[in-house]
Structures are given as C-alpha cells and as structure tokens.
C-alpha positions in Angstrom: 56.8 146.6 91.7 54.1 145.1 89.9 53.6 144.1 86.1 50.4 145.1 85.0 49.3 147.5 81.8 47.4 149.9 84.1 50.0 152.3 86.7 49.6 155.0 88.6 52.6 156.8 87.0 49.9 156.9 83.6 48.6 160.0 85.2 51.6 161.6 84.7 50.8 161.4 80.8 47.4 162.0 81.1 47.9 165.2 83.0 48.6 167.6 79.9 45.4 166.6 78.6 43.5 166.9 81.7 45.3 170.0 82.2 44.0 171.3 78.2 40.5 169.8 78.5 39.9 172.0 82.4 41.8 175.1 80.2 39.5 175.1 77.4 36.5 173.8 79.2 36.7 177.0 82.0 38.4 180.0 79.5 37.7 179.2 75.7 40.3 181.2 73.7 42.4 182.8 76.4 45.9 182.5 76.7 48.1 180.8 79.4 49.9 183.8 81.3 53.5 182.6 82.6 55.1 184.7 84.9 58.6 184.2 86.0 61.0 186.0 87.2 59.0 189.2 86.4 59.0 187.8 82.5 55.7 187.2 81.2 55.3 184.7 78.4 51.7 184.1 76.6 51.6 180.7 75.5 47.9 179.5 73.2 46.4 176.7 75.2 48.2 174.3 73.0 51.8 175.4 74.0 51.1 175.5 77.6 50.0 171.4 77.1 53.0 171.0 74.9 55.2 172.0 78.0 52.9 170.4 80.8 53.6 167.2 78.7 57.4 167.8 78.0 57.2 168.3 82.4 55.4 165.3 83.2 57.2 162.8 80.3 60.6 163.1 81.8 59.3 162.0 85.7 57.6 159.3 83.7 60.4 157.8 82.0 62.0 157.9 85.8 59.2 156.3 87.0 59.6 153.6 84.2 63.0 152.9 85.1 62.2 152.3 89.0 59.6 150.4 87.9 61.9 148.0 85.2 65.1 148.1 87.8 62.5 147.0 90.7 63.7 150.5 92.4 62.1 152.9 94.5 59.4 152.9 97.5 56.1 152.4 96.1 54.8 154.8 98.5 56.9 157.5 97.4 56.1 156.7 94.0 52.6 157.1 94.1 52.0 160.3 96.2 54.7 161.6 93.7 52.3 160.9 91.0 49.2 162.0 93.1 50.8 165.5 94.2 52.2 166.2 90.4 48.4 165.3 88.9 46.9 167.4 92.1 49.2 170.3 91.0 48.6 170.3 87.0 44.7 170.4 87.7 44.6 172.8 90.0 46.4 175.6 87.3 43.4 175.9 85.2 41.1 176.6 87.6 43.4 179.4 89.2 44.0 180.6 85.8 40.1 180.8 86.0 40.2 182.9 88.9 42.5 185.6 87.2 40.5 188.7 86.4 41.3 190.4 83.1 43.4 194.2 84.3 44.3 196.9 81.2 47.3 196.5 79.9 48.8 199.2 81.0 47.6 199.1 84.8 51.1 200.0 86.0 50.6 203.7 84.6 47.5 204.2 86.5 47.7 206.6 89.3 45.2 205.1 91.3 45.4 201.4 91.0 42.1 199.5 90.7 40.9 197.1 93.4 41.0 194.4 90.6 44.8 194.7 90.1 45.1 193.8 93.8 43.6 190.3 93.2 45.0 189.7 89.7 48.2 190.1 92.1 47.2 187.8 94.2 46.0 185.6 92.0 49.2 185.5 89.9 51.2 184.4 93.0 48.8 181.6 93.7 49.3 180.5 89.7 53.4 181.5 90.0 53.3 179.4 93.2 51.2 176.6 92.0 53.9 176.4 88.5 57.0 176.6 91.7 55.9 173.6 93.3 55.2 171.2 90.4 58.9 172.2 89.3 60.1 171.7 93.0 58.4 168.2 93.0 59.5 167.2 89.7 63.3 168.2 90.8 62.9 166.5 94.1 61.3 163.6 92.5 64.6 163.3 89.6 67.3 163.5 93.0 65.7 160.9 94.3 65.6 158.7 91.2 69.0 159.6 90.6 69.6 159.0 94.3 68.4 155.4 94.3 69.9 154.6 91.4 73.4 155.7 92.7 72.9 153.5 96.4 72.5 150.5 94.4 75.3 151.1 92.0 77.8 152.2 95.0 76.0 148.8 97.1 76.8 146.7 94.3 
C-alpha cells in the first residue's frame, strides 16, 4: 500500500460530517429516528454524527493498520470504503423521505394511507442502518482474518 497524506479510507472520517451537513441541509431541527428491534431512540442531529463517527473511526483505525502492516487487498479496501460512504449518505436523504404520522397512529381504527409509507420508509432507513453494521462487521473479520493468516504463516 502506498504512502501518501491523501487515502481513500479518509472518507471513512469525513462520513459523519457529510452525513450532518445532508441531515441539517434536507430536515433543519428534526430528530434522527432509530428503530431497532421495535425500540425507537430519538437522537438531535448531533448524536446521530456522534455515533456515525464512533461507527466509521473504528474501520478506520483497521484500515490504518492494513495500511502500516502492508496488509490487505487494495481492492477490498477501497469498495469497503466506497460502500460504507455510499451507505452513510444515503440515510439522510431516506430520513427525508419519512413523512411525519401522529403519535399515536397505532390507536387509530382506520389507519391512514401515510402510515403505510412511513412503514415502508422506516424499513428502507432500518435496512439502510443493517447493512452499514453488516459491512462494518464483515469488514473487522476480515481485518482480524488477515491479520491471523500472517501470524499463523509466520
């Protein structure tokens, strides 16, 4: 892997603030609903950065330890980075698409057509939020993966 001051795995820590600047720039003053596992937590706009920052640092300092150890494929690397910066800025603008429902839509007897995509909505947002996880896990196996060939090889 190559020495230079500019990497692809930077992306990784600009992401959060990509991630904050599409937020604010597309819903001003609205919360960042996080469902999982029928558990919904509110977080301001800064706490959902705060946690997209916490997700991306920890692939990062992977990525810097390929990188100093002369691991890793280079490929895999970089469409690691490009999927994980793909996912992050797509969550804003599905957050966008999520229409605002009463809060107490589940006591309605008739539901309204707007809860229907606000549903499907959410699992395009709970998916999106699923697969940067996934890909961050994957990514750390493989890390720890590489690391463990080489140290078995050796």
């Amino acid at each position: 892997m190559s020495e230079t001051s500019i990497r692809i795995e930077n992306l990784l820590l600009l992401s959060p603030f990509v991630f904050l600047f599409l937020f604010i720039s597309l819903m001003p003053n609205q919360p960042v609903p996080i469902i999982l596992m029928d558990v919904t937590f509110m977080l301001s706009q800064v706490e959902a950065t705060i946690v997209c920052f916490v997700l991306a640092a920890v692939p990062y300092l992977f990525h810097y330890m390929l990188r100093k150890t002369n691991n890793g494929n280079i490929f895999l690397l970089d469409i690691h980075v490009a999927v994980s910066f793909l996912l992050i800025c797509f969550l804003p603008i599905a957050y966008y698409q999520v229409p605002l429902i009463s809060v107490h839509w589940e006591k309605d007897q008739f539901p309204m057509p707007v809860y229907e995509k606000w549903e499907s909505t959410m699992r395009i947002v709970t998916f999106l939020w699923a697969s940067y996880l996934i890909v961050q896990v994957v990514f750390i196996a493989y890390t720890v993966f590489t690391f463990a060939r080489k140290k078995i090889h050796v």
